[in-house]
C-alpha positions as CSV (number, residue, x, y, z in Angstrom):
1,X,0.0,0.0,0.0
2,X,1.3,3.5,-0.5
3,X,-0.1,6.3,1.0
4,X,-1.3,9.4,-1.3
5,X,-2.3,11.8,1.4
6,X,-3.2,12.2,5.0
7,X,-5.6,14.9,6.2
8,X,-7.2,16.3,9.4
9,X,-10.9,16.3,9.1
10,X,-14.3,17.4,10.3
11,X,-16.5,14.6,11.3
12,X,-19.1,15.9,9.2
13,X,-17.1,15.9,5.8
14,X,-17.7,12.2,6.4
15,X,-19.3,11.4,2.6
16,X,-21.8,8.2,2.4
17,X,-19.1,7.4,-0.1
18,X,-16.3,7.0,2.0
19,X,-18.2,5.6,5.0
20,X,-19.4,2.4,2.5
21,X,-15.7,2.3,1.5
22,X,-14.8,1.9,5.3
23,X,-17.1,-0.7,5.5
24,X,-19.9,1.3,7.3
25,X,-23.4,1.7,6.1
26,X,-23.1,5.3,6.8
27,X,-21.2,8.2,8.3
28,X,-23.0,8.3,11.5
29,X,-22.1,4.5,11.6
30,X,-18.2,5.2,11.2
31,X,-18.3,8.0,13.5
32,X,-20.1,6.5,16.2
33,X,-17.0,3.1,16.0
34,X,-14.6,6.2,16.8
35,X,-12.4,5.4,19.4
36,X,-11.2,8.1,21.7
37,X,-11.9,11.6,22.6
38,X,-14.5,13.7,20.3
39,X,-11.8,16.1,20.5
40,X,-8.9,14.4,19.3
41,X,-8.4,14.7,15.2
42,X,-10.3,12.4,12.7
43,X,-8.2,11.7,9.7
44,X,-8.4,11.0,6.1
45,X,-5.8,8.7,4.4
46,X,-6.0,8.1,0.9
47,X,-4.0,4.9,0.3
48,X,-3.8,2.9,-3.7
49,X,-2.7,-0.3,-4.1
50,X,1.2,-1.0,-5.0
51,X,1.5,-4.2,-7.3
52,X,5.2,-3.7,-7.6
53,X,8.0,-4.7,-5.4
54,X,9.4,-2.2,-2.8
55,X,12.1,-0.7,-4.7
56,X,13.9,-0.5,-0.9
57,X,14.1,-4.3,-0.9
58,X,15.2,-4.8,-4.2
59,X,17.8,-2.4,-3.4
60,X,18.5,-3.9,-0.3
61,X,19.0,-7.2,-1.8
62,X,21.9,-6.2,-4.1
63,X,25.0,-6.9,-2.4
64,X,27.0,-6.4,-6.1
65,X,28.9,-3.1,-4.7
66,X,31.2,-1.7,-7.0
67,X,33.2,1.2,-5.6
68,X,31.1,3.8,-7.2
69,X,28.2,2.2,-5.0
70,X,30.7,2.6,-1.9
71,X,31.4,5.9,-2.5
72,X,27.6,7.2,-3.3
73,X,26.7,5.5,0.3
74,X,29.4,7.5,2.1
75,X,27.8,10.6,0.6
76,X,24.7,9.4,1.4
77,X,25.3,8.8,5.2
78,X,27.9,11.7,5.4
79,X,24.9,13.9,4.3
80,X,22.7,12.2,7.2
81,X,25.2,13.1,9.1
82,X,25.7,16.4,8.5
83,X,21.4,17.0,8.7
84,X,21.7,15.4,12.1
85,X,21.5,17.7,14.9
86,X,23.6,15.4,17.4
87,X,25.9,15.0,15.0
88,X,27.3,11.6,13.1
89,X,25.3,8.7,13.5
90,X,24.8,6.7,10.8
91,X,28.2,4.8,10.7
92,X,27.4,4.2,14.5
93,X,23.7,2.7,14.2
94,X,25.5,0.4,11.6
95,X,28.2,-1.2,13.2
96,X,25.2,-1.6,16.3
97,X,22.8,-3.1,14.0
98,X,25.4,-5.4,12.9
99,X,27.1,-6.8,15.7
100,X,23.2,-7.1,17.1
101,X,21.1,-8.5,15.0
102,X,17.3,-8.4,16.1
103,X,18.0,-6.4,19.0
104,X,15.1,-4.2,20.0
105,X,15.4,-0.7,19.1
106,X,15.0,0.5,22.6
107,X,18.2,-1.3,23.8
108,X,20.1,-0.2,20.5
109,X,18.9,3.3,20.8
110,X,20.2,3.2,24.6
111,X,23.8,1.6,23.4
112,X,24.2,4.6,21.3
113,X,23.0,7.0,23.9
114,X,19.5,8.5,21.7
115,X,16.0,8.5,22.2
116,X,14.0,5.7,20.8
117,X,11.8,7.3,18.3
118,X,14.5,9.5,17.1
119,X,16.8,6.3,16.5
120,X,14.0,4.6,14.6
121,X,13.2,7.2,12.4
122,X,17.3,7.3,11.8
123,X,16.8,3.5,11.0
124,X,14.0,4.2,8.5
125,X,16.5,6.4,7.0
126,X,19.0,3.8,6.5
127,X,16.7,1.1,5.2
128,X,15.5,3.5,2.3
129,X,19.3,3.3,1.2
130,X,18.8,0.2,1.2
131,X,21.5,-0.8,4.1
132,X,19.1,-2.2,6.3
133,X,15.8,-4.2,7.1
134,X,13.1,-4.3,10.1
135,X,12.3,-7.6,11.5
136,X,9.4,-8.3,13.8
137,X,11.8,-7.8,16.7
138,X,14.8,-5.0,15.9
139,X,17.0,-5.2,12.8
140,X,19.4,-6.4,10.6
141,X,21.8,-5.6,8.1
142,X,21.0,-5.9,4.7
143,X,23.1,-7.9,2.2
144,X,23.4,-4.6,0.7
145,X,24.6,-3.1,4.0
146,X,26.6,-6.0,4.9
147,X,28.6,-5.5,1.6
148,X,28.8,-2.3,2.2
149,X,30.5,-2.6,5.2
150,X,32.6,-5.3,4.2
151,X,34.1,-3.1,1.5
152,X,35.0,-0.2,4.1
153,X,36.9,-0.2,7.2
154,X,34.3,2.0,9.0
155,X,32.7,1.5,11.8
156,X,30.9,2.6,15.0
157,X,34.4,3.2,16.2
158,X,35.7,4.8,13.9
159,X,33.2,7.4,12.2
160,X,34.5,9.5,9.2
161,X,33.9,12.9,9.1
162,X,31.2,14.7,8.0
């Protein structure tokens, strides 16, 4: 599924339309299975079906790095880096993920002295380079990302700079 667009609503923009596509008979039926607080927001997603692959795990299964690859993922993570406000990171959430391998993010996120959602959202940024991938329980390196590593003597210790 991708998502189109997410907006903030008024209940009563509900259309008959979108209620049946809910499932509901009817607005007043999809309002009234609400959860929660009649003042917390109500939401509109529009999602569309994806019937392709996830260009991120095609990516992520190419572990055919040639040195152009290398140096394109440098720039990539030294950019990351750089947009960070606590400074380099990337090289460090690496060589974590890799030396523990379906770890839960909380303990990883604590190793590398962050904050949990902050770390996750870092991780996202790494699997859409293709150098990682979310299991049910923590992470793990990609064969992308393993290569990748394999071909450069970085690591958590030894960060380059930005």
């Amino acid at each position: 599924m991708e998502v189109l667009t997410v907006d903030v609503i008024e209940p009563l923009s509900v259309t008959e339309r979108e209620a049946g596509q809910a499932g509901y008979s009817s607005p007043a039926e999809l309002l009234a299975d609400l959860r929660g607080s009649a003042e917390s927001p109500l939401y509109r997603l529009r999602l569309r079906w994806v019937d392709q692959p996830d260009p991120r795990q095609r990516l992520a299964g190419n572990d055919r790095l040639t040195a152009g690859d290398v140096e394109g993922i440098d720039q990539a993570l030294d950019r990351l880096d750089r947009a960070a406000g606590g400074g380099a990171w990337t090289r460090a959430a690496l060589g974590a993920i890799a030396a523990h391998p379906g770890v839960r993010a909380a303990d990883l996120a604590a190793a590398l002295a962050t904050e949990v959602l902050p770390f996750k959202a870092n991780v996202r940024k790494l699997k859409a380079l293709g150098l990682t991938i979310s299991l049910d329980v923590g992470y793990r390196l990609s064969p992308r990302g393993g290569a990748y590593l394999g071909m450069t003597d970085r690591c958590h210790d030894s960060p380059r700079r930005a």
